[in-house]
N, C-alpha and C positions, 0 to 999 in steps of 0.2 A: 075904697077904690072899687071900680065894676068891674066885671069879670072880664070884659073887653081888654081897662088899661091894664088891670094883667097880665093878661096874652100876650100883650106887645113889651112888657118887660122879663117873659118869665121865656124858658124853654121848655119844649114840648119832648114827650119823650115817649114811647109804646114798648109794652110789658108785654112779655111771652113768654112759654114756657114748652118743656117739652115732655111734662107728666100726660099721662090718660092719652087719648086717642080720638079723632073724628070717623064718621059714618062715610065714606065715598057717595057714589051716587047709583051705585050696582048694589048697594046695600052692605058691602066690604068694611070691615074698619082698616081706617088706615092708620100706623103710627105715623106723627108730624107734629111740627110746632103748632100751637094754638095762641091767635093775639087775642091777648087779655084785655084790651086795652089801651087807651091813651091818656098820658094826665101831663099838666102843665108845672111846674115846679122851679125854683131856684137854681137845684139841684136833681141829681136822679132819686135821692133820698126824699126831699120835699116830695117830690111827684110821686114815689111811690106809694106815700101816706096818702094825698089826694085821692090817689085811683084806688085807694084800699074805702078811704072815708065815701069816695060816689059810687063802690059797687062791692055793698058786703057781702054780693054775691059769690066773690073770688072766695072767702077763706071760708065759706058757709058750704063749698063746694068741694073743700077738701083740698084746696089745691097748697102747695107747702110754699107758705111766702120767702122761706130764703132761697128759693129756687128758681126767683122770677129773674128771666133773664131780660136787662134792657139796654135801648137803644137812644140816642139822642135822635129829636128830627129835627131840620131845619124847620122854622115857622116861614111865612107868608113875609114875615117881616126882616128876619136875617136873610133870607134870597136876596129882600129888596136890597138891605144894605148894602149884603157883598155886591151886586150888581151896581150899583150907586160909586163904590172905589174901584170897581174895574173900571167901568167907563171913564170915572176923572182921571186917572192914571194910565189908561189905553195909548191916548197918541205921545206925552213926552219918556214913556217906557220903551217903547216901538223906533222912536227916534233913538233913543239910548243905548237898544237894543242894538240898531246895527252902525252905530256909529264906534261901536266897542270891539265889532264883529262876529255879533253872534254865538256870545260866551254859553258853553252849557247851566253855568248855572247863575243864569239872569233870571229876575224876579218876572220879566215879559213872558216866559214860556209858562210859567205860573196862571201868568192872568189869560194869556191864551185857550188854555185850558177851562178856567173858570167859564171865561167869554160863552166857549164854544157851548159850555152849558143849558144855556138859558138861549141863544140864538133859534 
């Protein structure tokens, strides 16, 4: 498979960490997070190998890999999905919505939310 259909099966995820320090721009170091990176993976596990195997610059650099802190990102293509079931569920949720009378906890304030996302 190419690295394209990948992408669109795998999740994306970005590696940071909060060892060592960057340079400000007054010449200052500042402590803060540093992103290591982004790798695509099955899992956070999968992807951490990746980003280890595309940049053996990270461990050659000293940086302590059980330390790497990550995150999952949404890809280009779960936006699209979620965005694809809110819209088909938008107008008979919204009927539902208030023909019930506006219950706190209807699925519609969910997608609301989502909606206003991406609008």
């Amino acid at each position: 498979m190419n690295k394209y259909v990948l992408r669109l099966i795998m999740s994306e995820y970005i590696f940071y960490t909060t060892e060592g320090f960057t340079q400000a721009p007054n010449g200052n170091d500042v402590e803060n997070c540093q992103v290591l990176g982004r790798a695509f993976g099955k899992n956070a596990k999968e992807a951490r190998c990746n980003l280890l195997k595309e940049n053996p610059w990270i461990e050659e650099a000293g940086f302590d890999m059980e330390d790497l802190l990550v995150k999952q990102l949404l890809t280009e293509g779960q936006k699209a999905d979620i965005k694809a079931v809110v819209d088909y569920l938008w107008e008979d949720e919204h009927k539902h919505f208030q023909e019930e009378h506006y219950p706190q906890n209807h699925i519609y304030r969910i997608l609301k939310r989502l909606k206003s996302s991406y609008e």
